[in-house]
mmCIF file of the N, C-alpha and C atoms, coordinates in Angstrom:
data_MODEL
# 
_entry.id   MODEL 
# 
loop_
_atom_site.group_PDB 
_atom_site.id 
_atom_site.type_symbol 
_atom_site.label_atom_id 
_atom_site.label_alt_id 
_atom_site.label_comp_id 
_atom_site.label_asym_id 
_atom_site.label_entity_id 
_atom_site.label_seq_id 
_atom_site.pdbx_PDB_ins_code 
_atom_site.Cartn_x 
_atom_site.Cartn_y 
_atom_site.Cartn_z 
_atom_site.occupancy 
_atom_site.B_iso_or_equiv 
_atom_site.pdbx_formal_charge 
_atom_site.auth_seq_id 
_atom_site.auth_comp_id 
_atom_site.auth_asym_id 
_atom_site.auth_atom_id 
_atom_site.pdbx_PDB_model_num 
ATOM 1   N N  . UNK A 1 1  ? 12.702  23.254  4.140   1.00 0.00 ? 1  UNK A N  1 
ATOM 2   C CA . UNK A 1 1  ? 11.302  23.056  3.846   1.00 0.00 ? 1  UNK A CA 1 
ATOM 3   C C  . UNK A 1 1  ? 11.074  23.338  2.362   1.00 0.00 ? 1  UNK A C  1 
ATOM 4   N N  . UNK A 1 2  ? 10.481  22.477  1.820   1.00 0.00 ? 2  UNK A N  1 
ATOM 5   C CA . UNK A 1 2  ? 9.777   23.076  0.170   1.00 0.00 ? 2  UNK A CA 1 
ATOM 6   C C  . UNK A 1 2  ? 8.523   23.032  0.296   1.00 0.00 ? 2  UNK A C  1 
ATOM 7   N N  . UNK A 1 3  ? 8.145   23.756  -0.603  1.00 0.00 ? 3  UNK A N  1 
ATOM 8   C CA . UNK A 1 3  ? 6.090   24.311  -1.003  1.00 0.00 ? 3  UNK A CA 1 
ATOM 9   C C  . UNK A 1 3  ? 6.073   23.767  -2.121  1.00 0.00 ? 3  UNK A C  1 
ATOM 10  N N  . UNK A 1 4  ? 5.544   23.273  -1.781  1.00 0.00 ? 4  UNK A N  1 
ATOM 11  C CA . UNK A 1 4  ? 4.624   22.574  -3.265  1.00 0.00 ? 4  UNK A CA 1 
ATOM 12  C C  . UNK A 1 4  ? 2.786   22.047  -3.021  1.00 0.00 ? 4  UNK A C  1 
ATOM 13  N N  . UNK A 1 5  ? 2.504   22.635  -4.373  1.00 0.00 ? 5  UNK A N  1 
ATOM 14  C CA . UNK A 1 5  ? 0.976   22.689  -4.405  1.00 0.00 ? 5  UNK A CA 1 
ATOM 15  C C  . UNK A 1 5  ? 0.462   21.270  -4.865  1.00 0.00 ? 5  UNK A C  1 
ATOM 16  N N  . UNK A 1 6  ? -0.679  21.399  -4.185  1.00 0.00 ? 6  UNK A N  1 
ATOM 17  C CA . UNK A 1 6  ? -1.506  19.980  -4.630  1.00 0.00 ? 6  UNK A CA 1 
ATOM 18  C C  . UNK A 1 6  ? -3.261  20.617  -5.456  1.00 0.00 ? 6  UNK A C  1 
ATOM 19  N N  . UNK A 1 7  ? -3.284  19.313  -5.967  1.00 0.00 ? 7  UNK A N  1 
ATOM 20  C CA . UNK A 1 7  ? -4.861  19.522  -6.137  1.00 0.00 ? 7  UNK A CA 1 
ATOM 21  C C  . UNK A 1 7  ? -5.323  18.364  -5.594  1.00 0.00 ? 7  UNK A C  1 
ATOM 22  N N  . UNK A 1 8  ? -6.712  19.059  -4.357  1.00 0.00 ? 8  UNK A N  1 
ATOM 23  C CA . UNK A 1 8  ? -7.419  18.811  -3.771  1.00 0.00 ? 8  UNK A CA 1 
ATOM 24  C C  . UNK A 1 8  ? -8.749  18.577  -3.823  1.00 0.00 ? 8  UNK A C  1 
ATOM 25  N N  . UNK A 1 9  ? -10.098 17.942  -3.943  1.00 0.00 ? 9  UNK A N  1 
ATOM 26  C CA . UNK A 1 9  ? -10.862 18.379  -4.281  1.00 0.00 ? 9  UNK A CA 1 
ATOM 27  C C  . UNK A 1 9  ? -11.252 19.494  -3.170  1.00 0.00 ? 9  UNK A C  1 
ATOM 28  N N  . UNK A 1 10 ? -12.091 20.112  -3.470  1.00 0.00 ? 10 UNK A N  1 
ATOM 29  C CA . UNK A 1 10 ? -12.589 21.480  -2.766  1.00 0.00 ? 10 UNK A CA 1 
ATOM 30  C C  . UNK A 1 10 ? -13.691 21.180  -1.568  1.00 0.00 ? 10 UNK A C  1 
ATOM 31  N N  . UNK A 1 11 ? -14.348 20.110  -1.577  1.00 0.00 ? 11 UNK A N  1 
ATOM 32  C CA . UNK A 1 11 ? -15.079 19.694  -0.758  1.00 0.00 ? 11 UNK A CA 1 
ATOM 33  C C  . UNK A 1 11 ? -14.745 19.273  0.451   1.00 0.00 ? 11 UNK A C  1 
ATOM 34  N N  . UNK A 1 12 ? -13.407 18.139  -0.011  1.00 0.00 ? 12 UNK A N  1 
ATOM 35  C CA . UNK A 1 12 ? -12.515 17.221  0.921   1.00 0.00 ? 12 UNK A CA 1 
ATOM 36  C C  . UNK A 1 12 ? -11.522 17.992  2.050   1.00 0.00 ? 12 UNK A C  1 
ATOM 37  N N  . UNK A 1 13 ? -11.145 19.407  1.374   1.00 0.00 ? 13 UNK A N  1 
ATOM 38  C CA . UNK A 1 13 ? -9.993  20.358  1.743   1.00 0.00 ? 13 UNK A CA 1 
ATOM 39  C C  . UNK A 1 13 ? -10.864 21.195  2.381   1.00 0.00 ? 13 UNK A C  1 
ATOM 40  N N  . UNK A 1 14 ? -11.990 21.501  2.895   1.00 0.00 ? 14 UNK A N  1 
ATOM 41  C CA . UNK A 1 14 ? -12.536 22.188  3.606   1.00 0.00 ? 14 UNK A CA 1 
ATOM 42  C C  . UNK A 1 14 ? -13.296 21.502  4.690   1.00 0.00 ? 14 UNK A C  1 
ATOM 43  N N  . UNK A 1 15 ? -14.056 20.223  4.752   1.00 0.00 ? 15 UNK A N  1 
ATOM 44  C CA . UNK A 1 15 ? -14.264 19.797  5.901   1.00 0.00 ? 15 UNK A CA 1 
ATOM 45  C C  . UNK A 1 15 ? -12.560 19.435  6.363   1.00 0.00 ? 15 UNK A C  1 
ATOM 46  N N  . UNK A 1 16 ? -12.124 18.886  5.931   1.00 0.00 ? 16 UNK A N  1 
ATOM 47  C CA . UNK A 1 16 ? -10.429 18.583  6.804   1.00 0.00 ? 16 UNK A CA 1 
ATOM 48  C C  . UNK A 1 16 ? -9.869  19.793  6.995   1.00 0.00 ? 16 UNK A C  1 
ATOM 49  N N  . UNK A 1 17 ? -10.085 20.939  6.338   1.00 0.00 ? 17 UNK A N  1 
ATOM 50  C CA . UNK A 1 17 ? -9.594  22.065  6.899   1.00 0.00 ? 17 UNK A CA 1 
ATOM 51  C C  . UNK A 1 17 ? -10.080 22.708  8.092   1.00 0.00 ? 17 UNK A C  1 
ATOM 52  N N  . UNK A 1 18 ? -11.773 22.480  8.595   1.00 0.00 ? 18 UNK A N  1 
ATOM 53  C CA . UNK A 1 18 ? -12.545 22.686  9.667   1.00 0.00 ? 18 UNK A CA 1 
ATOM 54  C C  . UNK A 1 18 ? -12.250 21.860  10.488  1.00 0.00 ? 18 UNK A C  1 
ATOM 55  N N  . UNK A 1 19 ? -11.663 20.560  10.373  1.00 0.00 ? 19 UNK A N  1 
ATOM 56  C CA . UNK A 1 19 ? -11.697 19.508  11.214  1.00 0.00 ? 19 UNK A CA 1 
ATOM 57  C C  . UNK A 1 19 ? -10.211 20.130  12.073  1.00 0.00 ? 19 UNK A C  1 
ATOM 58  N N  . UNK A 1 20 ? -9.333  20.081  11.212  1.00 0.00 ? 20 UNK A N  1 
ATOM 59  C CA . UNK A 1 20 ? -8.034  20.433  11.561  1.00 0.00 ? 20 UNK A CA 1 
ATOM 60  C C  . UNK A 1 20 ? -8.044  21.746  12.697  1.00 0.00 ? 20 UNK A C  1 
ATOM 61  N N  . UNK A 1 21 ? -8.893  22.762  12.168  1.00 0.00 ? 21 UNK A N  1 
ATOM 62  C CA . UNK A 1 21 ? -8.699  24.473  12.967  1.00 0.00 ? 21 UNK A CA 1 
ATOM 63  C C  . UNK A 1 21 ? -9.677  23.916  14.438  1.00 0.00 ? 21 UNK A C  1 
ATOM 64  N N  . UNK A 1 22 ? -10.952 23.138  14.211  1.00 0.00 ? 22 UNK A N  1 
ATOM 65  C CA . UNK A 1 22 ? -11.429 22.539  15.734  1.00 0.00 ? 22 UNK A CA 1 
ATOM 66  C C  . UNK A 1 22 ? -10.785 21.948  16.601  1.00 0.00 ? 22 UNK A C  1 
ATOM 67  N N  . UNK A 1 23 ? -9.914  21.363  15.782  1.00 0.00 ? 23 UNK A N  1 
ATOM 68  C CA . UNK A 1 23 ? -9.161  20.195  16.925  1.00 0.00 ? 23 UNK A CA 1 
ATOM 69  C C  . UNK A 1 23 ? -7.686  20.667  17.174  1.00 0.00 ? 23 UNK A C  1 
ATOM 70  N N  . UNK A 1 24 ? -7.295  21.976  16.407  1.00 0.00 ? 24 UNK A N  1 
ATOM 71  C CA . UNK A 1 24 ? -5.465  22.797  16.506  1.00 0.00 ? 24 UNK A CA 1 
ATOM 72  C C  . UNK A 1 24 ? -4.948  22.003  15.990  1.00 0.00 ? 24 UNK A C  1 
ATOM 73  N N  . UNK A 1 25 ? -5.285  21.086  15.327  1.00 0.00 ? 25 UNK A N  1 
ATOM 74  C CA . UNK A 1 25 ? -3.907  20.502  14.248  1.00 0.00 ? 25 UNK A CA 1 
ATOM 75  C C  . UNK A 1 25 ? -3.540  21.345  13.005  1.00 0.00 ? 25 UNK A C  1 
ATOM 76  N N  . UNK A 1 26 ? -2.727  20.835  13.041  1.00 0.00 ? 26 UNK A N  1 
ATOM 77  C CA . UNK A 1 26 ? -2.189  21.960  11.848  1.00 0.00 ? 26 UNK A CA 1 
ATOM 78  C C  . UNK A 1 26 ? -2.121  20.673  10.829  1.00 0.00 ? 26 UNK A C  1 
ATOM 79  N N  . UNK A 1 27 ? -2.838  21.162  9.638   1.00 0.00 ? 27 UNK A N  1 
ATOM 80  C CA . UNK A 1 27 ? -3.110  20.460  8.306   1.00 0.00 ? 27 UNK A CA 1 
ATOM 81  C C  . UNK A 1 27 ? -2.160  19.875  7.678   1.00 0.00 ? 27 UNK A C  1 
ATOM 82  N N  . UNK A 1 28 ? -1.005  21.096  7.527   1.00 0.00 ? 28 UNK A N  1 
ATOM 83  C CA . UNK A 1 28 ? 0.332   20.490  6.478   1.00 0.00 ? 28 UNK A CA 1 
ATOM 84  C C  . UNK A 1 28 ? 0.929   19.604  7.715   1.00 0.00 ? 28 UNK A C  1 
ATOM 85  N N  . UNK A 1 29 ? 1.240   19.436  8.927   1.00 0.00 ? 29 UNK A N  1 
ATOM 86  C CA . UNK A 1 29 ? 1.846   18.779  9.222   1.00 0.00 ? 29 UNK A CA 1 
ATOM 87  C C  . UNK A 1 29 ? 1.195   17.100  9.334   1.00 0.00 ? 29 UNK A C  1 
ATOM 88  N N  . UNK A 1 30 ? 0.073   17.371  8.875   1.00 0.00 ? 30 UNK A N  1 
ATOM 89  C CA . UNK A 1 30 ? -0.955  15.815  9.341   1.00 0.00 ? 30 UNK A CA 1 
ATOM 90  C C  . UNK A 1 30 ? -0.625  15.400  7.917   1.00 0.00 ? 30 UNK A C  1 
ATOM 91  N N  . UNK A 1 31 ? -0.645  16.143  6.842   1.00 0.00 ? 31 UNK A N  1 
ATOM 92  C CA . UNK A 1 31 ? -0.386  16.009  5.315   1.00 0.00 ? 31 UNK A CA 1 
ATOM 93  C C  . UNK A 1 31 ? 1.200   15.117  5.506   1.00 0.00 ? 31 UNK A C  1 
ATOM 94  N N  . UNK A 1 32 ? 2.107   15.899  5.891   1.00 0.00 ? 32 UNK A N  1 
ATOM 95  C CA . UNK A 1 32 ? 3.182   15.408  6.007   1.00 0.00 ? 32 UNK A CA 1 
ATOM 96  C C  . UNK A 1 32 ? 3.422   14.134  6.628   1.00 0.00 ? 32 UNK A C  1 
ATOM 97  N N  . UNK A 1 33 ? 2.655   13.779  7.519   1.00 0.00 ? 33 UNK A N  1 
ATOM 98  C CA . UNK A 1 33 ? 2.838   12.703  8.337   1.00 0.00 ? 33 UNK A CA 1 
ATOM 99  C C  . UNK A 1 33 ? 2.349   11.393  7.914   1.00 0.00 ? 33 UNK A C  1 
ATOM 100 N N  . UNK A 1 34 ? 1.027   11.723  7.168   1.00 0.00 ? 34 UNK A N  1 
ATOM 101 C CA . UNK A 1 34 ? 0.477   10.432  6.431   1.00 0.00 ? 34 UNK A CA 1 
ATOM 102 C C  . UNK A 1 34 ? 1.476   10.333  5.207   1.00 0.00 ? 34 UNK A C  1 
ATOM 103 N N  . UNK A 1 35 ? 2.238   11.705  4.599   1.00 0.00 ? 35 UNK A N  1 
ATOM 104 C CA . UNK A 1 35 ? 3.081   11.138  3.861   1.00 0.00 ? 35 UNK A CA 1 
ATOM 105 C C  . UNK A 1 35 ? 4.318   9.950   4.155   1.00 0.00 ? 35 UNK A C  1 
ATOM 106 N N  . UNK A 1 36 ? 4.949   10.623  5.310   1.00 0.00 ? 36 UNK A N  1 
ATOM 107 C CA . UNK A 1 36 ? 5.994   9.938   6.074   1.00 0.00 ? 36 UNK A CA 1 
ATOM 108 C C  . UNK A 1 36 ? 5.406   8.156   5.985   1.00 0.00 ? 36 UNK A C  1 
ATOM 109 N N  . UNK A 1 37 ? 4.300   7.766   6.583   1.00 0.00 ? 37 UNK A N  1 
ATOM 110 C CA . UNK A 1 37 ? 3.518   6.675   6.811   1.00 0.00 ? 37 UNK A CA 1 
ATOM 111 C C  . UNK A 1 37 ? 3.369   5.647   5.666   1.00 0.00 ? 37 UNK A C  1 
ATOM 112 N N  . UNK A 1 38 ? 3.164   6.861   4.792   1.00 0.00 ? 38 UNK A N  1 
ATOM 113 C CA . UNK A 1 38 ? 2.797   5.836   3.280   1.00 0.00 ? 38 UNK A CA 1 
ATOM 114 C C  . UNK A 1 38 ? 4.310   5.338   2.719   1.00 0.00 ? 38 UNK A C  1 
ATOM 115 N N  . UNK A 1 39 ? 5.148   6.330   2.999   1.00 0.00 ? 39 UNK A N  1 
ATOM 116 C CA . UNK A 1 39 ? 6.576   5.890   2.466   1.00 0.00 ? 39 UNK A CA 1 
ATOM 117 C C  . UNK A 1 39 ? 6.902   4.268   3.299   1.00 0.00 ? 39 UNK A C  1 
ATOM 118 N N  . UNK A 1 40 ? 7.079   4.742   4.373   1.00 0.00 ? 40 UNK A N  1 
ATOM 119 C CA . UNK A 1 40 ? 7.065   3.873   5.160   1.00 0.00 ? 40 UNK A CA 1 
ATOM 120 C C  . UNK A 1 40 ? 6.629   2.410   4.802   1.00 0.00 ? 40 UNK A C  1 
ATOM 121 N N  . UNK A 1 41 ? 5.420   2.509   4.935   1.00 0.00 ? 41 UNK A N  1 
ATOM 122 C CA . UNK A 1 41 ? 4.715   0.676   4.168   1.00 0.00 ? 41 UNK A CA 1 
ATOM 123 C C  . UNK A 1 41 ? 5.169   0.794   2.430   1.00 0.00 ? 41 UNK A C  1 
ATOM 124 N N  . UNK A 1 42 ? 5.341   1.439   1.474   1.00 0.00 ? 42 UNK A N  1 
ATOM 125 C CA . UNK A 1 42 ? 6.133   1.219   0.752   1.00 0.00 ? 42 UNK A CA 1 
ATOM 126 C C  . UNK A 1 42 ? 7.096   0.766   0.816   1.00 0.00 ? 42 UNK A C  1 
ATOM 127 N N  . UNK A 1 43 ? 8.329   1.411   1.585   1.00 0.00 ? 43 UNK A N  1 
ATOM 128 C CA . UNK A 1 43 ? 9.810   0.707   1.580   1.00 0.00 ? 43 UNK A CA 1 
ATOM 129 C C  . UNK A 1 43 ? 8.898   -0.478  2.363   1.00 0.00 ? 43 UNK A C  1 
ATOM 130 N N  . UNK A 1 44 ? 8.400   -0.912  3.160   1.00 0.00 ? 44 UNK A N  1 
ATOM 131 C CA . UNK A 1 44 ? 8.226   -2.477  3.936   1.00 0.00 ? 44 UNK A CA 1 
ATOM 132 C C  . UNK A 1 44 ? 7.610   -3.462  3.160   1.00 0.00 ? 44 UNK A C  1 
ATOM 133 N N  . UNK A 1 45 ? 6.689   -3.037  2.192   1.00 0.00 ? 45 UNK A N  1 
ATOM 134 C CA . UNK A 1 45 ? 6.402   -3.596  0.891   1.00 0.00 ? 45 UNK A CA 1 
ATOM 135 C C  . UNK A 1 45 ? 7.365   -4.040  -0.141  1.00 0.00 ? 45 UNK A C  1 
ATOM 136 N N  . UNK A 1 46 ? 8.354   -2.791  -0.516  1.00 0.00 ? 46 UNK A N  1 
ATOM 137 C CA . UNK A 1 46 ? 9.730   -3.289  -1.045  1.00 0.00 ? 46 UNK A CA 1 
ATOM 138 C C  . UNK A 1 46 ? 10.364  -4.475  -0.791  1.00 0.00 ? 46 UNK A C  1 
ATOM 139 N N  . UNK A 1 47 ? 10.346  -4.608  1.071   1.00 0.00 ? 47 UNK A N  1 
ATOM 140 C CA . UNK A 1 47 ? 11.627  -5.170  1.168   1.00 0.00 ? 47 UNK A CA 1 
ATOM 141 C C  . UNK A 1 47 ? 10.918  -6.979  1.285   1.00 0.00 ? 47 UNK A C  1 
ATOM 142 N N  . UNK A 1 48 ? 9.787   -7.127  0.979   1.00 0.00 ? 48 UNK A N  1 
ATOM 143 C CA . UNK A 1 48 ? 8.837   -8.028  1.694   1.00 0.00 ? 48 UNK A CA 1 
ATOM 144 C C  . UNK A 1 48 ? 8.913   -8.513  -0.055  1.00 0.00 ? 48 UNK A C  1 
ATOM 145 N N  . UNK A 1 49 ? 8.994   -7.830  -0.799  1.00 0.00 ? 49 UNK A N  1 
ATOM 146 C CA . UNK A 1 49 ? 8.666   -8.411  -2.185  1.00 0.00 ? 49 UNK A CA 1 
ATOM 147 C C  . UNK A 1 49 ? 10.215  -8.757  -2.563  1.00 0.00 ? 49 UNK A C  1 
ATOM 148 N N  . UNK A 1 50 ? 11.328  -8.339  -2.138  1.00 0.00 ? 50 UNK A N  1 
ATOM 149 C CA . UNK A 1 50 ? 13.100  -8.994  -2.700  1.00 0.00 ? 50 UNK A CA 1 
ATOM 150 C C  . UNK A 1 50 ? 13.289  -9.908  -1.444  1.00 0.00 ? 50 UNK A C  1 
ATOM 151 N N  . UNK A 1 51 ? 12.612  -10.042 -0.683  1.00 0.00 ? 51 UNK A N  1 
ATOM 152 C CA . UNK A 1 51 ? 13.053  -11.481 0.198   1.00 0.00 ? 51 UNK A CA 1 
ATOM 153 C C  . UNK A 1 51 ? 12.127  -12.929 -0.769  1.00 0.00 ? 51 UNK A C  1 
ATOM 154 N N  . UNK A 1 52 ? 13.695  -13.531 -0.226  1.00 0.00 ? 52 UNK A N  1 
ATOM 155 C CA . UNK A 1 52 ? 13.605  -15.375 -0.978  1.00 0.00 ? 52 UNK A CA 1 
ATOM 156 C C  . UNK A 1 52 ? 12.295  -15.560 -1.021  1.00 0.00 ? 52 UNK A C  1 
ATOM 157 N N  . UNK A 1 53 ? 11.642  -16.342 -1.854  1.00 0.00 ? 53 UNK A N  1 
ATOM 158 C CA . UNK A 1 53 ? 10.110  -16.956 -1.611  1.00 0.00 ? 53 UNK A CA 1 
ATOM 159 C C  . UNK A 1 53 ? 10.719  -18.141 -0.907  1.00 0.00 ? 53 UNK A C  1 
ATOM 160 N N  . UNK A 1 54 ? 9.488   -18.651 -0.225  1.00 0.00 ? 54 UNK A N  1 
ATOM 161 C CA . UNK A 1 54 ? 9.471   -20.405 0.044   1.00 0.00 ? 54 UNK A CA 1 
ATOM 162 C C  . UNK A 1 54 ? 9.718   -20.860 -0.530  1.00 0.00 ? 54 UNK A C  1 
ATOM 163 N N  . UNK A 1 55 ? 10.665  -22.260 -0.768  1.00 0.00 ? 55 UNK A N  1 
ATOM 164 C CA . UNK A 1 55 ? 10.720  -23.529 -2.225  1.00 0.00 ? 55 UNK A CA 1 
ATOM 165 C C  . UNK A 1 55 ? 9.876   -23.951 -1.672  1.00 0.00 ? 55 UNK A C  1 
ATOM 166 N N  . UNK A 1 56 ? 8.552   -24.335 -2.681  1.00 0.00 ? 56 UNK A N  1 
ATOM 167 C CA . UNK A 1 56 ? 7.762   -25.616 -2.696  1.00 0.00 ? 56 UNK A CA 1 
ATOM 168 C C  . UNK A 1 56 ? 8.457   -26.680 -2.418  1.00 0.00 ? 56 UNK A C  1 
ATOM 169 N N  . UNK A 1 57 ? 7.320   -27.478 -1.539  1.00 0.00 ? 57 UNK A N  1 
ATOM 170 C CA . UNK A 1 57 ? 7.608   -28.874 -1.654  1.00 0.00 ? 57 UNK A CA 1 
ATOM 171 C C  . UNK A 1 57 ? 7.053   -29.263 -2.722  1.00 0.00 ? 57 UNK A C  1 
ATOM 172 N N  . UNK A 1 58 ? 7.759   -30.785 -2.736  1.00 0.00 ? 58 UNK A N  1 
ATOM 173 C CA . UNK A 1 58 ? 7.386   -31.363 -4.008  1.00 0.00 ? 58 UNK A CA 1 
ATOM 174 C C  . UNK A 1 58 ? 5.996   -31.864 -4.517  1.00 0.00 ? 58 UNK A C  1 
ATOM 175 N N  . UNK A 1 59 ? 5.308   -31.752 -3.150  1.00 0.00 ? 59 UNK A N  1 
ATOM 176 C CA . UNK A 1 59 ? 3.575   -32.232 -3.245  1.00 0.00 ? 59 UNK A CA 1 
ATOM 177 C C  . UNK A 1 59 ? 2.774   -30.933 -4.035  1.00 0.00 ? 59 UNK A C  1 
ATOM 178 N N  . UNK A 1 60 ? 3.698   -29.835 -3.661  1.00 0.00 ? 60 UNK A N  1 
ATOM 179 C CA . UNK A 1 60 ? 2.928   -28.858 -3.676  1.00 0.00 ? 60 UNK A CA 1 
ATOM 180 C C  . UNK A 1 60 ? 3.256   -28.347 -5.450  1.00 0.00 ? 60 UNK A C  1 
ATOM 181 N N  . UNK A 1 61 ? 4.298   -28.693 -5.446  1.00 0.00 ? 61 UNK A N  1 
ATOM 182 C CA . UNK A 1 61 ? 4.591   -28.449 -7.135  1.00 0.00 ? 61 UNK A CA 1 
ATOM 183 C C  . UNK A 1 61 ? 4.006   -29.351 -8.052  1.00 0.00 ? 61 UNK A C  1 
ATOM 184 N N  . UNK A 1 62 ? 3.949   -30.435 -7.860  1.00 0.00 ? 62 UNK A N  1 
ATOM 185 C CA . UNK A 1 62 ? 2.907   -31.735 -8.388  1.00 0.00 ? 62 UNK A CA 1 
ATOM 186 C C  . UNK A 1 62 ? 1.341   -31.021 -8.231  1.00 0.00 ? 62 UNK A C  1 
ATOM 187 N N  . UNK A 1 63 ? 0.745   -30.395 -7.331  1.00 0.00 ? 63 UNK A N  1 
ATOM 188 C CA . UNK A 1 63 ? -0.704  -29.854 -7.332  1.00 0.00 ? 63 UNK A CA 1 
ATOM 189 C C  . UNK A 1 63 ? -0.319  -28.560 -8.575  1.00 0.00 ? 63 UNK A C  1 
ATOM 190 N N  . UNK A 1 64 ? 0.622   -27.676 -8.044  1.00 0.00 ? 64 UNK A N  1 
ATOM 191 C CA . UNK A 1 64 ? 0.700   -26.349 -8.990  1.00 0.00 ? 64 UNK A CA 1 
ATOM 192 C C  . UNK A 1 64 ? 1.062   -27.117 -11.046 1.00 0.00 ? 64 UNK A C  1 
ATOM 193 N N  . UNK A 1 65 ? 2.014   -27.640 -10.613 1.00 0.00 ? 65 UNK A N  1 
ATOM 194 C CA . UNK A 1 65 ? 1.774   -28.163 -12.283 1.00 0.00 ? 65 UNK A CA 1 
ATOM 195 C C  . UNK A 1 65 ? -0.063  -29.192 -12.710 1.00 0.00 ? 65 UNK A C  1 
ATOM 196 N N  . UNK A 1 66 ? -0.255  -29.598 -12.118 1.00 0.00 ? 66 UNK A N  1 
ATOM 197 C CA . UNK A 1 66 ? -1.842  -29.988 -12.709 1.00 0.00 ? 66 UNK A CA 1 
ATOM 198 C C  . UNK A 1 66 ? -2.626  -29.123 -12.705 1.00 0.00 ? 66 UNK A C  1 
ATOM 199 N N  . UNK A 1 67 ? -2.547  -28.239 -11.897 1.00 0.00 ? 67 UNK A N  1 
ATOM 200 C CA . UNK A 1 67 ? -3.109  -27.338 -11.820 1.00 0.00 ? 67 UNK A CA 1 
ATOM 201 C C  . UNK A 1 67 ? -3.263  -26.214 -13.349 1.00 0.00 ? 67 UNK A C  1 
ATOM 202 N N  . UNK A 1 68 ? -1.726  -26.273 -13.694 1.00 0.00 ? 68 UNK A N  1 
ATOM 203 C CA . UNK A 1 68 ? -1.626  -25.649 -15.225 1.00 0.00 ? 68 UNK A CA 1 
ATOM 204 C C  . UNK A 1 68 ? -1.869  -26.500 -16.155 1.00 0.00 ? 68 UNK A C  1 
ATOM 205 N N  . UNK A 1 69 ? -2.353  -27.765 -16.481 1.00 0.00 ? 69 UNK A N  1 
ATOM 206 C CA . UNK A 1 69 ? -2.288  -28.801 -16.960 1.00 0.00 ? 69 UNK A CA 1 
ATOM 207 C C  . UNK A 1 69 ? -3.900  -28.389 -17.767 1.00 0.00 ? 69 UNK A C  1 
ATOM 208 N N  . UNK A 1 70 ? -4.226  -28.607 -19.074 1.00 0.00 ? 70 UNK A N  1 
ATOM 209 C CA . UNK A 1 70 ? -5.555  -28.427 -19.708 1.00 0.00 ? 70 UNK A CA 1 
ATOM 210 C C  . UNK A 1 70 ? -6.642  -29.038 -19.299 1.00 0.00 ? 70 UNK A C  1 
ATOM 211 N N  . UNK A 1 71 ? -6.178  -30.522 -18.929 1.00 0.00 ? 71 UNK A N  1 
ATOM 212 C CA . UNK A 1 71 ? -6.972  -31.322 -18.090 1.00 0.00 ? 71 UNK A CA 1 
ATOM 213 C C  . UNK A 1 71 ? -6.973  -31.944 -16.888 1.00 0.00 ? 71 UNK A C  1 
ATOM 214 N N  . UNK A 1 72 ? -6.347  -30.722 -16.297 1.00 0.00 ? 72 UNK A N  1 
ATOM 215 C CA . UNK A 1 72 ? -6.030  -31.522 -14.798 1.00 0.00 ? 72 UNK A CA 1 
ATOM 216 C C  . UNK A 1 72 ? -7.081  -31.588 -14.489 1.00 0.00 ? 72 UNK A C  1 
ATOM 217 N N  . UNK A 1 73 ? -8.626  -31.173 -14.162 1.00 0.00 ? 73 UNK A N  1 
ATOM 218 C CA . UNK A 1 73 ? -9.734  -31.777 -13.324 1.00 0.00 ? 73 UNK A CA 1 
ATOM 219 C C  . UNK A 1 73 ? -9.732  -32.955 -13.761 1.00 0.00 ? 73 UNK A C  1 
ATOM 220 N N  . UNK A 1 74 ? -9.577  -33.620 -14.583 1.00 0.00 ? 74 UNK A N  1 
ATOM 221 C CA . UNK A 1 74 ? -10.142 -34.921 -14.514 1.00 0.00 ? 74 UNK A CA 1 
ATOM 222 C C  . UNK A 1 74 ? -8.817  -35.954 -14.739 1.00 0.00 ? 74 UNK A C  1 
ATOM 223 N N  . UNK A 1 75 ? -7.861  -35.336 -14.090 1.00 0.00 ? 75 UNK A N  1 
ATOM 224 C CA . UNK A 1 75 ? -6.690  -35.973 -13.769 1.00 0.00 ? 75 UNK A CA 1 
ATOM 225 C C  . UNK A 1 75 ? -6.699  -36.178 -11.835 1.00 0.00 ? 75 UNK A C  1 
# 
């Protein structure tokens, strides 16, 4: 286990600290868990951003280049 301190605001850390002692959860472990969670959709975010893109089709690359084009509206 390691300790390490956070800053909290003081407002936020005391209703969640009341919320937590009403309901017997224990705080650091709910802390810990949304940590676990956030890692989580990070690495799935990771792995979602190094997979292949789609190749365009060729209709669709013909719209994306006019699209960059100065005058594509009135092309």
């Amino acid at each position: 286990m390691v300790l390490k301190t956070f800053n909290v605001d003081g407002k936020a850390y005391e209703e969640f600290s009341k919320h937590c002692k009403k309901n017997g959860i224990s705080m650091s472990r709910r802390v810990e868990n949304f940590i676990k969670e956030e890692m989580e959709k990070i690495k799935s975010e990771s792995i979602e951003r190094t997979e292949m893109p789609e190749t365009p089709k060729p209709e669709k690359i013909q719209k994306i280049e006019n699209e960059l084009h100065p005058l594509s509206k009135y092309c």
